[in-house]
PyMOL CGO cylinders between C-alpha atoms (Angstrom):
from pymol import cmd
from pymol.cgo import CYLINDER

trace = [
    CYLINDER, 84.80, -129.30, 16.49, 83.09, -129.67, 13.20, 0.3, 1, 1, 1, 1, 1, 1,
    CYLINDER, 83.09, -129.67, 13.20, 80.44, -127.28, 11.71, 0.3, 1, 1, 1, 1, 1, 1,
    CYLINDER, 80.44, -127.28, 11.71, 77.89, -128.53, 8.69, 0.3, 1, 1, 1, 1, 1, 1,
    CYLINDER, 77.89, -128.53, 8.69, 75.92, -125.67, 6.25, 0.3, 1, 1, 1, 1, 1, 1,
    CYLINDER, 75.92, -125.67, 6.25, 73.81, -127.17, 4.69, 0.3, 1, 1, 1, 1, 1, 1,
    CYLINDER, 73.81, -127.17, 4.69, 72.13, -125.68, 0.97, 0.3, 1, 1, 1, 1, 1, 1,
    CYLINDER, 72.13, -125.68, 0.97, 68.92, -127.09, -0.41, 0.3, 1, 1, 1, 1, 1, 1,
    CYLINDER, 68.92, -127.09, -0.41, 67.20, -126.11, -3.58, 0.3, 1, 1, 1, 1, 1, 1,
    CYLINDER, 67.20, -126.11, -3.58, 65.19, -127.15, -6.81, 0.3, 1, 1, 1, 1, 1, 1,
    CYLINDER, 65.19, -127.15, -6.81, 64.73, -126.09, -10.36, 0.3, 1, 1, 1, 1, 1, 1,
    CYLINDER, 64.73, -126.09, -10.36, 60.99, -126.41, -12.68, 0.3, 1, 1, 1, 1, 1, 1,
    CYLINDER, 60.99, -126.41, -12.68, 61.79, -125.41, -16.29, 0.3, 1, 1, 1, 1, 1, 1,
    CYLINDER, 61.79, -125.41, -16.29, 58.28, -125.61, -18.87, 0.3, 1, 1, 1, 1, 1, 1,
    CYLINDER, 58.28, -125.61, -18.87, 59.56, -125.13, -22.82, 0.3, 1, 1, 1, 1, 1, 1,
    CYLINDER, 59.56, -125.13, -22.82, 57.82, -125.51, -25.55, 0.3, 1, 1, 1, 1, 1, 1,
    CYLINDER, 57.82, -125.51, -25.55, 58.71, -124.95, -29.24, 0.3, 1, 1, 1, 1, 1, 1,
    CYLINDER, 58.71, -124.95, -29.24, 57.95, -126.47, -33.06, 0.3, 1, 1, 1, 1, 1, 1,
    CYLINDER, 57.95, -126.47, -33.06, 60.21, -127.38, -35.24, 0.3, 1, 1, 1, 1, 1, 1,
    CYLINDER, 60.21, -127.38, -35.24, 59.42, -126.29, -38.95, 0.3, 1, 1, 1, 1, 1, 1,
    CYLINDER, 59.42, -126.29, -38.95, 63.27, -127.31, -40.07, 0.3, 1, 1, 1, 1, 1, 1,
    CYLINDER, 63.27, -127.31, -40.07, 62.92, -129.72, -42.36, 0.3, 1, 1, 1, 1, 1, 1,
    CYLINDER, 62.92, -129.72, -42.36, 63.96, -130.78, -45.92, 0.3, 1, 1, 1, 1, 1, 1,
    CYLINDER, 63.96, -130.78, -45.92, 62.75, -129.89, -49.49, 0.3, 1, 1, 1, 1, 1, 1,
    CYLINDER, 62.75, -129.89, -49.49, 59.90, -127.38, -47.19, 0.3, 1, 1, 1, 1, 1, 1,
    CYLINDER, 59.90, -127.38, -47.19, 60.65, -124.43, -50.10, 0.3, 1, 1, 1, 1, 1, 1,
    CYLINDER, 60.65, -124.43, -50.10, 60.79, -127.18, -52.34, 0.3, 1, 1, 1, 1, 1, 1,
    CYLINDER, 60.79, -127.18, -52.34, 63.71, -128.52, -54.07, 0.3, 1, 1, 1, 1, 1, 1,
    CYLINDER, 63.71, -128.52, -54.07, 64.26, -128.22, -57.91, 0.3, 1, 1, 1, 1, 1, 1,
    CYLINDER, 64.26, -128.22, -57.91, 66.67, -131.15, -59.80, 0.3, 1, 1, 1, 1, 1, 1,
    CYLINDER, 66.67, -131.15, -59.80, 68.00, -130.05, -62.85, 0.3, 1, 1, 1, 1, 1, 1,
    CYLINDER, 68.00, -130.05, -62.85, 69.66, -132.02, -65.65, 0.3, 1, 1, 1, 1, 1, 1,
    CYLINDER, 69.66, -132.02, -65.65, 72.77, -130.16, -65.87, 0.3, 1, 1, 1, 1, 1, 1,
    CYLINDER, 72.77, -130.16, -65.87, 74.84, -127.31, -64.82, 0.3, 1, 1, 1, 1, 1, 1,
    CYLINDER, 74.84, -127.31, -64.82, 73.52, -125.79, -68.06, 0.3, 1, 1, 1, 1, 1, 1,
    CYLINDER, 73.52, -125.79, -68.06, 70.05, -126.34, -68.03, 0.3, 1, 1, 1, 1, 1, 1,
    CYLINDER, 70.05, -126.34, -68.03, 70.40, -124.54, -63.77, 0.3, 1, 1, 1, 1, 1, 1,
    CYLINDER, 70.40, -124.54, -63.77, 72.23, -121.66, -65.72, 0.3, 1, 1, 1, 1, 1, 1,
    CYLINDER, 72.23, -121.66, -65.72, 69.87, -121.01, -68.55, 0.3, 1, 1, 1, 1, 1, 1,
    CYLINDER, 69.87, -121.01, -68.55, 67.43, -121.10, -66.15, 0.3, 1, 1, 1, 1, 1, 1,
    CYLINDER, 67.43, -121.10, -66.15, 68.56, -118.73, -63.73, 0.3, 1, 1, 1, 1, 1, 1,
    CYLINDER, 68.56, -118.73, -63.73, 69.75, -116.40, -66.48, 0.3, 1, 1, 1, 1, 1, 1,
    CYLINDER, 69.75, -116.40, -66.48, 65.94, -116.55, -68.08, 0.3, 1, 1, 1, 1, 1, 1,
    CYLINDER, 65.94, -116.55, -68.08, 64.93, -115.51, -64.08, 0.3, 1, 1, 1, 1, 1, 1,
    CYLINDER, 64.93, -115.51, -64.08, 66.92, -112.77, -64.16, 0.3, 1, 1, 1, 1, 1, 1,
    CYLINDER, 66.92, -112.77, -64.16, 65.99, -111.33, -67.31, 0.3, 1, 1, 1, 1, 1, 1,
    CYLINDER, 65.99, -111.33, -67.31, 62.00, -112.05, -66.24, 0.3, 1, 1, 1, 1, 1, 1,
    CYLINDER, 62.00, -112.05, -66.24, 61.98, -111.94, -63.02, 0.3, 1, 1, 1, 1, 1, 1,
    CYLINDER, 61.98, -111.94, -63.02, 57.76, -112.03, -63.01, 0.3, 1, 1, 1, 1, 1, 1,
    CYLINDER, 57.76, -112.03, -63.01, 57.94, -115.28, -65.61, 0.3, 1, 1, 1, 1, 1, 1,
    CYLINDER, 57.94, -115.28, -65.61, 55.23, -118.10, -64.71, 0.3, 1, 1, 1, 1, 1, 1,
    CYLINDER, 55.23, -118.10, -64.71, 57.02, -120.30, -66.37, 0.3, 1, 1, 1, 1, 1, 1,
    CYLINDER, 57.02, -120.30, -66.37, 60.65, -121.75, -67.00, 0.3, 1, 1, 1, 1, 1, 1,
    CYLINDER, 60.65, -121.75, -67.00, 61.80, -122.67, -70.35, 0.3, 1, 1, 1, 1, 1, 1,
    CYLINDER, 61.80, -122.67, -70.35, 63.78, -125.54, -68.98, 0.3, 1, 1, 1, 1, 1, 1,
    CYLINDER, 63.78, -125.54, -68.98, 62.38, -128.77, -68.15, 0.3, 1, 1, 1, 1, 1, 1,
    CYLINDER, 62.38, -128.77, -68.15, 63.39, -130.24, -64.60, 0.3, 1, 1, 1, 1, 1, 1,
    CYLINDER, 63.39, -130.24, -64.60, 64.62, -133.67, -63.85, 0.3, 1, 1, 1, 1, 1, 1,
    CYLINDER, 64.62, -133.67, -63.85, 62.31, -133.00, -60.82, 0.3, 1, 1, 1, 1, 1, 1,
    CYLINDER, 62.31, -133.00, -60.82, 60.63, -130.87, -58.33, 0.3, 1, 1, 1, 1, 1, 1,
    CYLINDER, 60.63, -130.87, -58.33, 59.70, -131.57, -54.92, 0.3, 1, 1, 1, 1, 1, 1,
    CYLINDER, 59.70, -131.57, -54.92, 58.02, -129.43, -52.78, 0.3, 1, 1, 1, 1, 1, 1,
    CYLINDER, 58.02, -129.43, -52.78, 56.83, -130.94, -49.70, 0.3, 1, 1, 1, 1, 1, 1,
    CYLINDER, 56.83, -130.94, -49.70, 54.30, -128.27, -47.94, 0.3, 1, 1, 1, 1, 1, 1,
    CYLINDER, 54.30, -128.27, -47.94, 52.57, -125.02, -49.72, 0.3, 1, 1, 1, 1, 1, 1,
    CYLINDER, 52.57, -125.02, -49.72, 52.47, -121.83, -47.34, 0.3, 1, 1, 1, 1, 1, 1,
    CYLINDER, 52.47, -121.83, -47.34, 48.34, -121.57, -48.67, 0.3, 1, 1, 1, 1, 1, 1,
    CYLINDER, 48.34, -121.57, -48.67, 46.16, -120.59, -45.96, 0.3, 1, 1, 1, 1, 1, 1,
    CYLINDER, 46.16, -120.59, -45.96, 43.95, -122.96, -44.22, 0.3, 1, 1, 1, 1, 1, 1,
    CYLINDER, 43.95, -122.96, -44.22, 46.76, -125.72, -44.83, 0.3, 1, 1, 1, 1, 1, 1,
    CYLINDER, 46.76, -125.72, -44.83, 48.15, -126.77, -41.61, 0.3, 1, 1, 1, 1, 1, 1,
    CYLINDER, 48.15, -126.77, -41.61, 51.92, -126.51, -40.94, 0.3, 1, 1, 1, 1, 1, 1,
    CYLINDER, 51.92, -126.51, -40.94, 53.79, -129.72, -40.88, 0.3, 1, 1, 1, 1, 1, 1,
    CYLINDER, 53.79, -129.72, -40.88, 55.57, -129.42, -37.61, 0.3, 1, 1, 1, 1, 1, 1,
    CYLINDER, 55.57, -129.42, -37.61, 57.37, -131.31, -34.50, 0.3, 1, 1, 1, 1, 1, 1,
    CYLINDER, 57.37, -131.31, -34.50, 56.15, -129.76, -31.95, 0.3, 1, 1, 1, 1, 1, 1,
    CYLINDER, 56.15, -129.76, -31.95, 58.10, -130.30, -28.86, 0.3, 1, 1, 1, 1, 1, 1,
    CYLINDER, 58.10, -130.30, -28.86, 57.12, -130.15, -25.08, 0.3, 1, 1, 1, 1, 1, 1,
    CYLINDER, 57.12, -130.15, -25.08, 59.49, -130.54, -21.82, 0.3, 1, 1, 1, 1, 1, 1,
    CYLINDER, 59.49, -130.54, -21.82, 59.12, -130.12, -18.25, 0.3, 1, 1, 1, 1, 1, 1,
    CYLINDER, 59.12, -130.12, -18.25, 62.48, -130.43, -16.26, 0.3, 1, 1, 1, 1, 1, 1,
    CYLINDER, 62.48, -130.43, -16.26, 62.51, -130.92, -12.67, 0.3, 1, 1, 1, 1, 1, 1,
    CYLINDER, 62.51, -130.92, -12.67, 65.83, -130.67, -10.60, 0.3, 1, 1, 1, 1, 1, 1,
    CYLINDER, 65.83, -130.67, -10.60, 66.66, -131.02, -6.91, 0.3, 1, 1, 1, 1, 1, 1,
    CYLINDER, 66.66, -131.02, -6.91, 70.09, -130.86, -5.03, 0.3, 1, 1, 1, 1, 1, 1,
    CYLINDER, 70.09, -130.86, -5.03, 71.24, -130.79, -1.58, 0.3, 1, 1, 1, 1, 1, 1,
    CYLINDER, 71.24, -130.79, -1.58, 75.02, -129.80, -0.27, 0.3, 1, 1, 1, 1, 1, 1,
    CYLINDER, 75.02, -129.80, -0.27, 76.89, -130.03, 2.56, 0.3, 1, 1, 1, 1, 1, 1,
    CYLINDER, 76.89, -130.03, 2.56, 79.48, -128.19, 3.33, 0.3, 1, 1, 1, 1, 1, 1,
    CYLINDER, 79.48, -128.19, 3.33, 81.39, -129.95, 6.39, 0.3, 1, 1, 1, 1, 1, 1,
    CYLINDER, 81.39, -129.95, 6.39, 84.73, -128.03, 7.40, 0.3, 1, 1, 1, 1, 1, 1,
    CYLINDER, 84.73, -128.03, 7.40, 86.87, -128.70, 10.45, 0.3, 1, 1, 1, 1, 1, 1,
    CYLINDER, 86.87, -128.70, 10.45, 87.61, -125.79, 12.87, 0.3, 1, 1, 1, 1, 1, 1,
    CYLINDER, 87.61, -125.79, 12.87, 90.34, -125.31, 14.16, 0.3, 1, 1, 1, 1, 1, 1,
    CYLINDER, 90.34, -125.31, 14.16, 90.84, -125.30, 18.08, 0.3, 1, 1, 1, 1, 1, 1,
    CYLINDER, 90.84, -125.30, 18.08, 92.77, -123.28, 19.98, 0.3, 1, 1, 1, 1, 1, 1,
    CYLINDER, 92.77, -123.28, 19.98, 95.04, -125.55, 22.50, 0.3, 1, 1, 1, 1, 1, 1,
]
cmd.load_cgo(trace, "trace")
C-alpha cells in the first residue's frame, strides 16, 4: 500500500523603498594636494563657523542641495512577488505478511 499527503500553499510579498545612495550627494571636494586638504582642515578646526576656505579647490561637486521645496533625486523601487508550491509526500507502508 502507498499513502500520498499532499501540501499546497502560496506567498504575496508588496515592498517598496527609494534609494537616496548615490555618489558626490554631500558633495565631493578635489583638492590640489595633501597640503592644500591639510591647511584646510586645520583652518576648519580653528574656525569651525568660517564661510569661507582659504584654499582654492581643484573642484567641487555637489550633486543635490537638501533646500526645501527641491525634490529628492531618488530610485524609487517597487516589487510584488508572487510564489506558489505544491508537495507530495509519497511513502510506502509497510505490510504485515
Amino acid at each position: 500500500m502507498r499513502g500520498h499527503s499532499l501540501t499546497f500553499g502560496g506567498s504575496y510579498e508588496n515592498y517598496e523603498s527609494e534609494n537616496v545612495f548615490f555618489p558626490g550627494k554631500q558633495s565631493a571636494y578635489v583638492y590640489n594636494s595633501l597640503a592644500d586638504f591639510y591647511a584646510d582642515a586645520n583652518d576648519y578646526l580653528a574656525n569651525p563657523n568660517r564661510t569661507t576656505s582659504p584654499i582654492t579647490l581643484r573642484r567641487f561637486q555637489v550633486r543635490w542641495n537638501n533646500i526645501p521645496g527641491n525634490e529628492k533625486p531618488i530610485q524609487p523601487l517597487e516589487v510584488q512577488y508572487f510564489g506558489a508550491y505544491a508537495q507530495d509526500v509519497w511513502q510506502r507502508r509497510a505490510t504485515s505478511r
